[in-house]
C-alpha positions in Angstrom: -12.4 -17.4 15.3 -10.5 -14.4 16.3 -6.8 -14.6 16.8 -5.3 -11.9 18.7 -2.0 -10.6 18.4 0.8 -10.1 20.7 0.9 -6.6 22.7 2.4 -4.2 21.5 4.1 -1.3 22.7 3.4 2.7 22.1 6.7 3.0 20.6 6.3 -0.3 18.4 2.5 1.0 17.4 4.0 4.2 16.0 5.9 2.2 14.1 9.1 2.5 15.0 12.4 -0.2 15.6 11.1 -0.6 19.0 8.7 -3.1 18.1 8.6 -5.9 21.0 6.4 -8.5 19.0 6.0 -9.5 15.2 2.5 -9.5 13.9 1.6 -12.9 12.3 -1.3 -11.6 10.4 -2.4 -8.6 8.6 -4.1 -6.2 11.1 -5.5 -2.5 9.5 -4.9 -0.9 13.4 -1.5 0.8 13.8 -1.6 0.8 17.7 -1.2 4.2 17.8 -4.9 5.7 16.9 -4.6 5.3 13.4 -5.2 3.0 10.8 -4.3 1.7 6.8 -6.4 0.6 4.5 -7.3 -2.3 3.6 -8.7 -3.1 6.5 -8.1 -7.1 5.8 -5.8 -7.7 3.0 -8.1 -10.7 2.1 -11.0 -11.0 -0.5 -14.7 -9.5 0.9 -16.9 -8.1 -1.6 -19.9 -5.7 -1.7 -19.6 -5.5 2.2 -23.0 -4.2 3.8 -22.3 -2.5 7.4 -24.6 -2.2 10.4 -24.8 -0.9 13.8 -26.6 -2.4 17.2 -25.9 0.6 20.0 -22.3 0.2 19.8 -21.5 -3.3 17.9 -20.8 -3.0 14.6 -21.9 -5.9 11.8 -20.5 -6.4 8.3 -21.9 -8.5 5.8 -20.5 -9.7 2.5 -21.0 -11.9 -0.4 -19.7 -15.2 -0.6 -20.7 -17.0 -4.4 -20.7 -20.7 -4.9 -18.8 -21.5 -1.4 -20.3 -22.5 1.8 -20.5 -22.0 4.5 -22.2 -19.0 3.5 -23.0 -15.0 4.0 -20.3 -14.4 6.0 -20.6 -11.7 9.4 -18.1 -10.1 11.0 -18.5 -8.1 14.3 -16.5 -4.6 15.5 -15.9 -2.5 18.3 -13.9 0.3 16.7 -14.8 -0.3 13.2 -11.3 -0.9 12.3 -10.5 -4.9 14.6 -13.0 -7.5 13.7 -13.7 -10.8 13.6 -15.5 -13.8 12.5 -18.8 -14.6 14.4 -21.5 -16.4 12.0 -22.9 -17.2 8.1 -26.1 -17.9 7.9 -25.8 -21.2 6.3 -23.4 -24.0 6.3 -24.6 -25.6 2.8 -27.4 -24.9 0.1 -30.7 -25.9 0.9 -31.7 -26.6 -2.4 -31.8 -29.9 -4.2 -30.2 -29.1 -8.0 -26.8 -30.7 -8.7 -25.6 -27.1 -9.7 -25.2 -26.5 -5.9 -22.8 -29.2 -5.4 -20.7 -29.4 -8.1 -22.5 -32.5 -9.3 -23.0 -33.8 -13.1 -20.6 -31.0 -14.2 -23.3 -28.8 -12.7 -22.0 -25.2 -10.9 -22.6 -21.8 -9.9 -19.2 -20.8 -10.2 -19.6 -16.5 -10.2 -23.0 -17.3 -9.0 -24.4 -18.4 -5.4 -25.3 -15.9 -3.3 -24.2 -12.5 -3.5 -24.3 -8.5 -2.6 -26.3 -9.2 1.1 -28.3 -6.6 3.0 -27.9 -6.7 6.9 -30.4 -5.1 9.1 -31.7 -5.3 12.6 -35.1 -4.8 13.4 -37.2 -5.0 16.8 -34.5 -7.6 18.2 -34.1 -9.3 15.4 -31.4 -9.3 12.7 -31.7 -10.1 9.1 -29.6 -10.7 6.3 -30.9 -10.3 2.3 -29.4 -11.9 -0.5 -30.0 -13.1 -3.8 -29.5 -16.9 -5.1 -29.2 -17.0 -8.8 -32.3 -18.6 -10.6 -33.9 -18.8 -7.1 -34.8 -15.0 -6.1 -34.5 -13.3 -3.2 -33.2 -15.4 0.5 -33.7 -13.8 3.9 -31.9 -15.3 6.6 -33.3 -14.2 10.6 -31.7 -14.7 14.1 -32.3 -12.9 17.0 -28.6 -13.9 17.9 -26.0 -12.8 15.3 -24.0 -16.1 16.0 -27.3 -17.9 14.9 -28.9 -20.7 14.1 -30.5 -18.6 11.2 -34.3 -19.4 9.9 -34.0 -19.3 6.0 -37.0 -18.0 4.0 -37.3 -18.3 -0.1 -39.0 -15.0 -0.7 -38.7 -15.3 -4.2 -39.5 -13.0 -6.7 -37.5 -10.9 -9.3 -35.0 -8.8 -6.8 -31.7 -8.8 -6.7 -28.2 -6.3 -6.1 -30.9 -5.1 -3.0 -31.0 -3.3 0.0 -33.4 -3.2 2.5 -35.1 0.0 5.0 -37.3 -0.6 7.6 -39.2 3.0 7.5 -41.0 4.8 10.3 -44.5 4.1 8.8 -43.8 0.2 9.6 -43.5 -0.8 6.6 -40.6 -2.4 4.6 -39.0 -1.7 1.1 -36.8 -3.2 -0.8 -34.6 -1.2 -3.5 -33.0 -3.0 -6.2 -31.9 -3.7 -9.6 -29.2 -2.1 -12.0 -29.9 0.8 -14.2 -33.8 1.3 -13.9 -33.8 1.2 -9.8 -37.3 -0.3 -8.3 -38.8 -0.3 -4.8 -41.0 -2.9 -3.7 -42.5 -3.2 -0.3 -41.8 -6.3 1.6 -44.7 -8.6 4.0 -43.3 -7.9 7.4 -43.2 -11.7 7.9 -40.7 -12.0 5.2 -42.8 -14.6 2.7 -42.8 -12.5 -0.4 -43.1 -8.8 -1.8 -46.2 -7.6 -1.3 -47.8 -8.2 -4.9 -48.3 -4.8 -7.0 -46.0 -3.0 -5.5 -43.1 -2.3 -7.6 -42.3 0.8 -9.4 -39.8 2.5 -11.0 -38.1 5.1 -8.6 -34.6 6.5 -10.5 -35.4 5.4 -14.4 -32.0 4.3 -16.6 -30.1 7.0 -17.5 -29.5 9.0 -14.5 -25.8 7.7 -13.9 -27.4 5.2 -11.2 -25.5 1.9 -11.1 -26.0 -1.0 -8.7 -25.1 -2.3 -5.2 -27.5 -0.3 -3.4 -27.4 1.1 0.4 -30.9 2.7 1.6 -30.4 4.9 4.4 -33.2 7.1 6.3 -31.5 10.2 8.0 -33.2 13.5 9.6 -35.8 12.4 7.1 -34.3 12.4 3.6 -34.0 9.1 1.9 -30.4 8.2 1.2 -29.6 5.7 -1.4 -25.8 4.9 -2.0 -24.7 2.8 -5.0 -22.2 2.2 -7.8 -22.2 2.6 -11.4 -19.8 1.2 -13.8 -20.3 3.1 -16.7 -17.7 4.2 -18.5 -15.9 3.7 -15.0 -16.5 3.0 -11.3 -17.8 5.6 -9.3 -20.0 5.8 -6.1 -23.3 7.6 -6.0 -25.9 9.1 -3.7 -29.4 9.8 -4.3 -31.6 11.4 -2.1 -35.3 12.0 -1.9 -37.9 13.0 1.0 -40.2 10.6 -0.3 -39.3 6.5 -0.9 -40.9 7.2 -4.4 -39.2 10.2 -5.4 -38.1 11.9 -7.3 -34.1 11.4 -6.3 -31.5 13.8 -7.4 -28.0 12.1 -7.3 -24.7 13.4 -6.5 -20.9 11.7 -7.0 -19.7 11.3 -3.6 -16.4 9.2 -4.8 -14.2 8.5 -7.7 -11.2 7.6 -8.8 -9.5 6.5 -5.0 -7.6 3.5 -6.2 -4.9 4.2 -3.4 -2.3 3.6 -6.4 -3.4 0.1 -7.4 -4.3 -0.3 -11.2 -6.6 -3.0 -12.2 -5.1 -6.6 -12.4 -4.9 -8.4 -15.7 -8.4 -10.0 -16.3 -9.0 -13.6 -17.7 -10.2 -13.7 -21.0 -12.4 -17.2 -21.8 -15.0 -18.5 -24.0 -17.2 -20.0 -22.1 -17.9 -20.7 -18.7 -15.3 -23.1 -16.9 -14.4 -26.0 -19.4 -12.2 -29.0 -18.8 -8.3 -29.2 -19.4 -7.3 -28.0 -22.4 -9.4 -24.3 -22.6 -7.6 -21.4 -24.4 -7.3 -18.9 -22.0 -5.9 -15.0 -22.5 -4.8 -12.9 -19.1 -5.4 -9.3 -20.9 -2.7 -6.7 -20.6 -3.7 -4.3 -17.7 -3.6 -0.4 -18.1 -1.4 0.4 -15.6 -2.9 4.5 -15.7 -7.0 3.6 -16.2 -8.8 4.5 -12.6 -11.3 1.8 -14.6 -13.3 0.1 -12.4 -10.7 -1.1 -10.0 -11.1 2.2 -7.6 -13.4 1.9 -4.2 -16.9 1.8 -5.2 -19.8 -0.8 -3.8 -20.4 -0.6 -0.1 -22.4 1.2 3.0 -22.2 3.7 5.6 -22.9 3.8 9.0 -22.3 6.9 12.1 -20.8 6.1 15.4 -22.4 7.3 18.6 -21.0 10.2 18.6 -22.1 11.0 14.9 -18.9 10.3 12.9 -19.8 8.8 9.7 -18.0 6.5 8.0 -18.3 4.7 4.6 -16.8 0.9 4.4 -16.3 0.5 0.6 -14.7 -2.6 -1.7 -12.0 -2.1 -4.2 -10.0 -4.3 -6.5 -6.5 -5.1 -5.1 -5.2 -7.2 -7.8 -5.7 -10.4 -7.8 -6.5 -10.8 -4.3 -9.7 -9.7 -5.4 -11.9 -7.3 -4.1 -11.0 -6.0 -0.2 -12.6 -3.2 2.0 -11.5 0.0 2.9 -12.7 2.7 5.6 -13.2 5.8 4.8 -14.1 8.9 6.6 -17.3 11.1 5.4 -17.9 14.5 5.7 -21.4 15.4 5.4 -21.6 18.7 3.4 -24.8 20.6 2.0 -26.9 17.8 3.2 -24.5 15.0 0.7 -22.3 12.4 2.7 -19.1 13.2 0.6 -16.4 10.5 0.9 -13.1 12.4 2.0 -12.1 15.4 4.1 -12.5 19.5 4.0 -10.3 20.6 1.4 -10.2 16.9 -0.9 -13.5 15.5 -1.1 -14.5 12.8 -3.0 -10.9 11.1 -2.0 -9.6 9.3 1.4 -6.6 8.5 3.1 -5.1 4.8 3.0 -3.9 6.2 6.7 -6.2 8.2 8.6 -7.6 8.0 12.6 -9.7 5.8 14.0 -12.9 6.5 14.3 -14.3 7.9 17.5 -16.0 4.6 19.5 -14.7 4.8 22.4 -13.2 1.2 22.4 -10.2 -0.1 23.6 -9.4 -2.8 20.9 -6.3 -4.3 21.1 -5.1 -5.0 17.2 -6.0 -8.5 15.9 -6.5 -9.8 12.5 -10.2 -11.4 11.9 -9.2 -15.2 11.0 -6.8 -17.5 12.3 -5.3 -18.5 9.0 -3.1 -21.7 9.8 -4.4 -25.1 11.0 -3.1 -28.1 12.6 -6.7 -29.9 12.0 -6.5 -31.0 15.6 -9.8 -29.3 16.7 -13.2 -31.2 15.9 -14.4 -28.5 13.3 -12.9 -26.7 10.6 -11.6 -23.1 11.4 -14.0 -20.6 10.5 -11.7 -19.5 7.8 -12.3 -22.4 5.5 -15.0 -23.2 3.1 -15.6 -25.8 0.6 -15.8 -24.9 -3.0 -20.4 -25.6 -3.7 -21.8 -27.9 -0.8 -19.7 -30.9 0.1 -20.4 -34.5 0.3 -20.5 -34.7 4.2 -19.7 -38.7 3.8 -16.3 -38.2 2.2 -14.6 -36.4 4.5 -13.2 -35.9 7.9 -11.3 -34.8 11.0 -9.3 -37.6 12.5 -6.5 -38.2 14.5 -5.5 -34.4 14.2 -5.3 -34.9 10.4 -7.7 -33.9 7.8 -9.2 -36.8 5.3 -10.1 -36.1 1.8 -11.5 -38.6 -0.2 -11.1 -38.9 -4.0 -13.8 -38.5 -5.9 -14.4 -38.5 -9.9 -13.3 -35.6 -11.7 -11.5 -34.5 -15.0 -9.5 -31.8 -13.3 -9.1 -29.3 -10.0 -12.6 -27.3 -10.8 -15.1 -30.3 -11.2 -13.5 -31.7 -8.0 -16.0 -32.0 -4.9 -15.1 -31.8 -1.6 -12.4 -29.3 -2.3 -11.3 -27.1 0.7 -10.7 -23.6 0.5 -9.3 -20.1 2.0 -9.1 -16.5 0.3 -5.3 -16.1 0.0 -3.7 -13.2 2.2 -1.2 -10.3 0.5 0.5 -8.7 -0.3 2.5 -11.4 0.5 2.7 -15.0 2.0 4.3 -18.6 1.7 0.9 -21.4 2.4 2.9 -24.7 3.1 0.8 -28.0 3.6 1.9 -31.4 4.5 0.7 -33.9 2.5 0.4 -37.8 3.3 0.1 -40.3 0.6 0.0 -43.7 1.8 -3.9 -44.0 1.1 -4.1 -42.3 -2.3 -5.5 -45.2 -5.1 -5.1 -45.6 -8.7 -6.0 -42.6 -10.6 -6.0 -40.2 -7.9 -4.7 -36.9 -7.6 -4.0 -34.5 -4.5 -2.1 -32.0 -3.0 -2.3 -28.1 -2.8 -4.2 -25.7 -5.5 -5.2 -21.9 -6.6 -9.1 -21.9 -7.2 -9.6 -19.3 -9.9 -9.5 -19.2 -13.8 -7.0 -20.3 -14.9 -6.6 -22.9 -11.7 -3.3 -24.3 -10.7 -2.0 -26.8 -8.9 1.0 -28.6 -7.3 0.5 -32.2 -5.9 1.0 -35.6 -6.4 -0.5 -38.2 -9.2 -0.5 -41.3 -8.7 -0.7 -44.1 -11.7 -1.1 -48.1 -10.6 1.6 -48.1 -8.0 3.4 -44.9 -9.6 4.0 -41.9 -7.6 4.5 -39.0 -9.9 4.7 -35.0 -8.6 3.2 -32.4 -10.6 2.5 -28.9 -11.2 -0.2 -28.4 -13.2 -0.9 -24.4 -15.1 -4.3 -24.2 -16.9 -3.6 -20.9 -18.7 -0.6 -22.9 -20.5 -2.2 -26.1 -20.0 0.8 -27.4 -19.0 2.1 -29.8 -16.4 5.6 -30.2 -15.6 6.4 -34.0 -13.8 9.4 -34.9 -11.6 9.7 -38.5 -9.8 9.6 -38.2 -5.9 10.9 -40.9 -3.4 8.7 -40.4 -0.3 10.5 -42.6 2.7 7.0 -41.8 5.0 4.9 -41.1 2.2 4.3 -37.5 3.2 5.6 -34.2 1.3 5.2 -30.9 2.3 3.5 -28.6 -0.8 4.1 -24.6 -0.8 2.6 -21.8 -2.8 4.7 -18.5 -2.4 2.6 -15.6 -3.2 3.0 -12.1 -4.5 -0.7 -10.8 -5.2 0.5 -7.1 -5.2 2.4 -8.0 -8.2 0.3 -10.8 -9.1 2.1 -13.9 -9.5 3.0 -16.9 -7.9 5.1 -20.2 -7.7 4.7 -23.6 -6.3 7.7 -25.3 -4.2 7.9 -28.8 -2.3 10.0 -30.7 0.0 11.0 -34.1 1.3 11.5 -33.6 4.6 10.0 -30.1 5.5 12.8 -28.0 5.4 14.3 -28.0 2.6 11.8 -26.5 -0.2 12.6 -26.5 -4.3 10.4 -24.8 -6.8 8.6 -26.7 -9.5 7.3 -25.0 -12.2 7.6 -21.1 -13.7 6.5 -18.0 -11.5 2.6 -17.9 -13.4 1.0 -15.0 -13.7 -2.5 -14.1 -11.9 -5.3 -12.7 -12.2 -8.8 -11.4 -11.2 -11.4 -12.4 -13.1 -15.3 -11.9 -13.6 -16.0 -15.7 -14.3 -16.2 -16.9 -10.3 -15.9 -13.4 -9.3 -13.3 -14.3 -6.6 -10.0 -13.4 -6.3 -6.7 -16.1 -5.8 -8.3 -19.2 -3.1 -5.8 -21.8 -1.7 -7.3 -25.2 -2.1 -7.0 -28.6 -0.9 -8.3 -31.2 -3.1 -8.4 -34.9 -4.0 -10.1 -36.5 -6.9 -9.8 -39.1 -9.4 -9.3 -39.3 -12.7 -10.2 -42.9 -13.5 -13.6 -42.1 -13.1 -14.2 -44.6 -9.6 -14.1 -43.5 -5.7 -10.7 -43.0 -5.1 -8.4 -43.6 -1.6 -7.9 -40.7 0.9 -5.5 -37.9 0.7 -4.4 -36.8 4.4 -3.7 -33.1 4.9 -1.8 -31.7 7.9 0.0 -28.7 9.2 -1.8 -26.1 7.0 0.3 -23.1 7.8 0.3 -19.2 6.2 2.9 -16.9 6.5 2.7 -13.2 5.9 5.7 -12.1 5.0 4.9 -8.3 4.8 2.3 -8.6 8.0 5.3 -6.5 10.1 5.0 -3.0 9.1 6.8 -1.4 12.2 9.9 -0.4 10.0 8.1 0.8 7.3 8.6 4.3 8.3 12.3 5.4 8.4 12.1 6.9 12.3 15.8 7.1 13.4 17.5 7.1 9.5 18.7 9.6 7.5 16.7 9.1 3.8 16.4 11.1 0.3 12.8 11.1 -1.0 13.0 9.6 -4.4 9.6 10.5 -6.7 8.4 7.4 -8.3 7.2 9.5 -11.4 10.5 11.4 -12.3 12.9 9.0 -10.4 14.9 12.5 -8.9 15.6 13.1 -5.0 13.7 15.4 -3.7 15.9 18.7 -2.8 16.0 22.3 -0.7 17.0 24.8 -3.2 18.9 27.4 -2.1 16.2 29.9 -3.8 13.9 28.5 -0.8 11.6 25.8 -2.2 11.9 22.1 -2.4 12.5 20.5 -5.8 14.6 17.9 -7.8 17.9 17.3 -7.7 20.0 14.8 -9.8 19.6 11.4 -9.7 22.5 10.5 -7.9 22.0 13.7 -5.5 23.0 12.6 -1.8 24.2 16.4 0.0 22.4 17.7 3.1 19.8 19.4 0.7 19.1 15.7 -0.2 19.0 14.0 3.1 15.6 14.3 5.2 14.9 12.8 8.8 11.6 12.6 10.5 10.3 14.0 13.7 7.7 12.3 15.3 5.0 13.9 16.0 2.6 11.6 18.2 0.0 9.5 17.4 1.2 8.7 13.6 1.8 12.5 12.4 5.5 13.6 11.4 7.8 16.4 10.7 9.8 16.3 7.6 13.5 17.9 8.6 16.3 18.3 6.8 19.8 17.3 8.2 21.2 21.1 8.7 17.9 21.0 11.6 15.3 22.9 9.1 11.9 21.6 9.0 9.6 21.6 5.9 6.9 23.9 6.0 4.0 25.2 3.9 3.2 28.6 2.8 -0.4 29.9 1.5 -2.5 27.3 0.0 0.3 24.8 -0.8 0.8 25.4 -4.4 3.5 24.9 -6.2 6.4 26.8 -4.7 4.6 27.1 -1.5 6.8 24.6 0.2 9.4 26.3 1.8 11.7 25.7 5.3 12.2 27.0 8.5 14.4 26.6 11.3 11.1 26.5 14.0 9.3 23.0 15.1 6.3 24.7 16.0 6.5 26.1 12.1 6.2 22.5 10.3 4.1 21.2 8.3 2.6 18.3 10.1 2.1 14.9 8.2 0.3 11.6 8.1 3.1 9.4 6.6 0.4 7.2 4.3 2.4 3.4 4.5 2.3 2.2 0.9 4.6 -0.8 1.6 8.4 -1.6 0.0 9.7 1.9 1.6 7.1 4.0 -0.5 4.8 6.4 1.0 2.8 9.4 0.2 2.1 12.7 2.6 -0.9 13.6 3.7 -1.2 17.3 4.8 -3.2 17.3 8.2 -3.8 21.7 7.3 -5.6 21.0 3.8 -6.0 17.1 3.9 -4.1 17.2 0.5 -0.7 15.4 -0.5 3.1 16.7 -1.1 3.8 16.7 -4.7 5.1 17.4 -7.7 4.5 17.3 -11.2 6.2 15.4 -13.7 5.7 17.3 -16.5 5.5 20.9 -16.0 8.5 22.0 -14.2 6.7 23.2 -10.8 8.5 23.3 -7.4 6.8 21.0 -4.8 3.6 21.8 -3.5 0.8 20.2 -1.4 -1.7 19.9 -3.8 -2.3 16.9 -4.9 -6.1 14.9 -4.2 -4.4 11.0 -4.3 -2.3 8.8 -6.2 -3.1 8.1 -9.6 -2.8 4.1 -10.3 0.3 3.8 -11.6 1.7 5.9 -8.8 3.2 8.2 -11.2 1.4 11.2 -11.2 4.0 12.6 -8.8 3.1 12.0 -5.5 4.0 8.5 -4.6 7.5 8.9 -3.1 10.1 5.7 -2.1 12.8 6.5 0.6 16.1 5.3 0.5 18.4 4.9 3.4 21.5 7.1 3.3 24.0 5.0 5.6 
């Protein structure tokens, strides 16, 4: 389901106050031949990409929920949408796949997918935990899809079909092994497997297999003592491989989230949980590591990677490559091994308009689900409906919110939204509970309880274990539940409301977090179970809305206003001195020297200019001291303003593809010399404007 946005104008794509429409979603495309990272500020992990002539596929994992293996399709690399999983439930019989018995795969499932395409045929490879390796084939994208069990010990794979006809797999973590596949897909071929790049080498997981002008090309991701992204290349699928780092340390200034500390796997109410303490200046593993690469017919290549966005979980970025000595290096001439969070499109050809890849919200008045919903393991079919425009639940037995079948989810969307549902409770029975949750550990949940003929509303917090009660008076029986979200800061709070306007909060603002137990990020569920231990009434969900309240970037750049440049790691203005370089000023600082404007440049690139007319310009290689001024337009320093959201920004240099900067701790003038943004964004080149009025 793709859901297009409004047009917009040139002026309003360069993202200015001219903006005609409001975008309702988060779309990566900037209208005006650029674009900024992350390309969907939603959860998709280990992402595997793919192109057909001049369609583009993207694969990615999708654990214990179905449907599953999840396949978007692009034009331009940067718009896409949602056209087909592979599977709507788990094939297999185990009560582990359905939440049954206190049975799960929670952090399990199916995971890290290879997509290729073969003589008209596509396929997609995955692992299912304790049941080897799947391979799903169409020769439609949109399916059906004919599942095979291959079986056998491989896992974290990819796939190449090579020249010679035949068909490896590479996989494992550590010690990396190639195996040839049967070219009907049944098995390995026995005997086959050997070692290729033995433990030791720096080689991680999540691998990529590429053929190209002949050399063997395998991209992957190592962990240890950090994340970083590898290639190895050989001219022979045996070997031997010599390995290169192609990317480290791009976080795009987000440190890691705090991470969920349990004993155990998930456990019933009462659990001791621990959210960690996050190091706000470790790269750790939280910087852009597992994912492919693909060219575009014109022979740009590009490299789609994941990387941890708090506790959204993991998203994908875009990322231009430049191929040098032979290596496809992540970054630009002049900074490689980094990339932009703003940079150009890449060079397809298509005219996209800019569109987000799901249609979040949900009146429930079609006869299927949207495509962005899935159900937490496979659901029982018979306990649940569409009806009347509504959505049914029916309660089932549970102790609490993760043994609950039949629970509807979506990823949530950042950096920020309000997810309101409307909730109606005339059919709920004795010992049922429903309403609106967060599927993660620790789960939350707001929604009502109700006890013999009791109506009670609750938000329940299973870090603290603790549930806070107020009595409700529903004249219709319905209530509308709300979760607003702030997953850039990660935290959240539950509201509610009587008559769906007027919304108070129940509950603290908890904490959240990403977490290696589900490996997910933050889901919104919709649930209804009982905890009586019988079959429990219905719980009828409407009106399922998302808003994002940050989805409107077109006056995140201060075109038109007179600003200082404050420097998040010092917390001075920026400053012309009159000795001819730019530099701090006091804190309180707001002369001419202080006060910048922008000229735009076209097409997303700007001029920085101070009020008396000069325009910033760089001298030499762009040390420090090398930014200096002049009075000539033709003389400035042209800049990709790099969107960073709540009025900060960095500076990209478009002469040596490196950032304005300075220092915190040295003393240094300005220069343009600085690879990225360090997590914390204090490393001196993450700037915040501030309008002078």
């Amino acid at each position: 389901m793709k859901h297009l946005l409004a047009t917009l104008s040139l002026a309003a794509l360069a993202l200015t106050s001219a903006a005609q429409t409001t975008p309702r979603s988060w779309t990566a495309d900037n209208g005006n031949g650029t674009f900024t990272n992350p390309l969907f500020y939603d959860e998709f992990s280990d992402p595997d990409i793919l192109r057909v002539g001049d369609d583009y596929y993207l694969a990615g994992t999708t654990m214990h929920s179905v449907p599953g293996l999840v396949i978007l399709h692009s034009k331009d690399l940067v718009n896409w949408e949602n056209v087909s999983y592979c599977f709507d439930r788990y094939d297999f019989p185990e009560d582990r796949f359905s939440l049954k018995n206190k049975q799960e795969i929670y952090g399990q499932g199916i995971w890290a997918p290879a997509i290729r395409h073969h003589n008209g045929m596509f396929y997609v490879y995955s692992n299912v935990n304790g049941k080897g390796l799947q391979c799903y084939m169409s020769k439609d994208i949109r399916g059906p899809w004919k599942h095979v069990n291959m079986q056998g010990n491989i896992y974290d794979l990819s796939v190449l079909f090579d020249d010679d006809g035949k068909i490896y797999a590479i996989h494992k973590y550590g010690n990396v092994y190639c195996t040839e596949l049967k070219p009907d897909m049944s098995g390995p071929v026995e005997g086959t497997e050997r070692l290729i790049i033995p433990d030791g080498r720096g080689v991680g997981e999540g691998h990529h297999m590429y053929k190209i002008n002949g050399w063997y090309y395998l991209i992957s991701t190592d962990y240890s003592p950090n994340g970083r992204t590898l290639c190895s290349r050989a001219k022979n699928i045996w070997g031997p491989y010599e390995t290169r780092v192609i990317t480290a340390d791009e976080t795009y200034g987000y440190h890691a989230a705090p991470r969920t500390q349990v004993r155990g796997r998930i456990m019933p109410d009462g659990t001791e949980f621990r959210l960690n303490n996050a190091d706000k200046d470790a790269t750790a593993c939280e910087n852009a590591h597992q994912g492919g690469i693909v060219s575009t017919p014109d022979g740009q290549w590009w490299a789609l990677l994941m990387q941890d966005f708090h506790s959204i979980g993991r998203t994908v970025c875009l990322m231009p490559i430049t191929w040098t000595d032979g290596w496809p290096m992540i970054g630009l001439e002049g900074n490689l091994g980094r990339a932009p969070r703003t940079w150009f499109k890449p060079s397809t050809g298509a005219q996209v308009q800019p569109h987000a890849p799901y249609e979040r919200s949900d009146d429930f008045n079609g006869k299927q689900l949207g495509r962005i919903w899935q159900w937490n393991h496979n659901p029982d079919d018979t306990k649940w409906n569409l009806k009347g425009g509504k959505l049914r639940l029916q309660a089932m037995p549970a102790e609490q919110l993760m043994w609950a079948r039949n629970t509807l989810t979506q990823r949530v969307i950042g950096p920020q939204s309000v997810t309101t549902v409307e909730l109606d409770a005339r059919s709920l029975a004795d010992g049922d509970v429903a309403g609106l949750g967060n599927i993660n550990v620790p789960c939350s949940w707001i929604g009502l309880v109700k006890d013999g003929k009791q109506l009670t509303l609750r938000c329940f917090e299973q870090l603290t274990n603790d549930t806070v009660d107020t009595p409700v008076n529903l004249k219709d029986g319905r209530i509308w539940l709300r979760m607003n979200g702030d997953f850039d800061n990660d935290q959240a709070q539950y509201a509610y409301s009587t008559d769906g306007i007027h919304f108070q909060t129940l509950g603290r603002m908890m904490p959240l977090s990403y977490q290696l137990i589900t490996f997910q990020g933050s889901r919104h569920a919709l649930f209804a179970f009982n905890v009586k231990g019988k079959q429990g009434g219905t719980a009828i969900f409407d009106n399922f809305t998302v808003e994002e309240t940050k989805a409107d970037r077109s006056a995140n750049i201060p075109y038109g206003k007179k600003f200082r440049i404050i420097n998040l790691a010092t917390g001075k203005p920026a400053t012309a001195l009159a000795h001819g370089v730019l530099y701090d000023a006091a804190p309180q600082a707001k002369g001419n020297n202080e006060t910048f404007q922008l000229e735009d440049l076209g097409g997303g690139k700007v001029a920085l200019r101070l009020l008396d007319g000069r325009y910033v310009k760089v001298m030499g290689m762009g040390l420090p001291g090398d930014v200096s001024f002049t009075q000539q337009k033709e003389e400035a320093e042209p800049f990709l303003w790099q969107d960073y959201l709540d009025q900060q920004f960095m500076l990209l240099s478009l002469r040596n593809h490196l950032y304005l900067g300075k220092s915190p701790t040295t003393g240094s003038p300005y220069g343009v010399d600085v690879k990225g943004p360090d997590p914390a964004r204090r490393n001196g080149a993450v700037f915040r404007w501030e309008e002078i009025q």
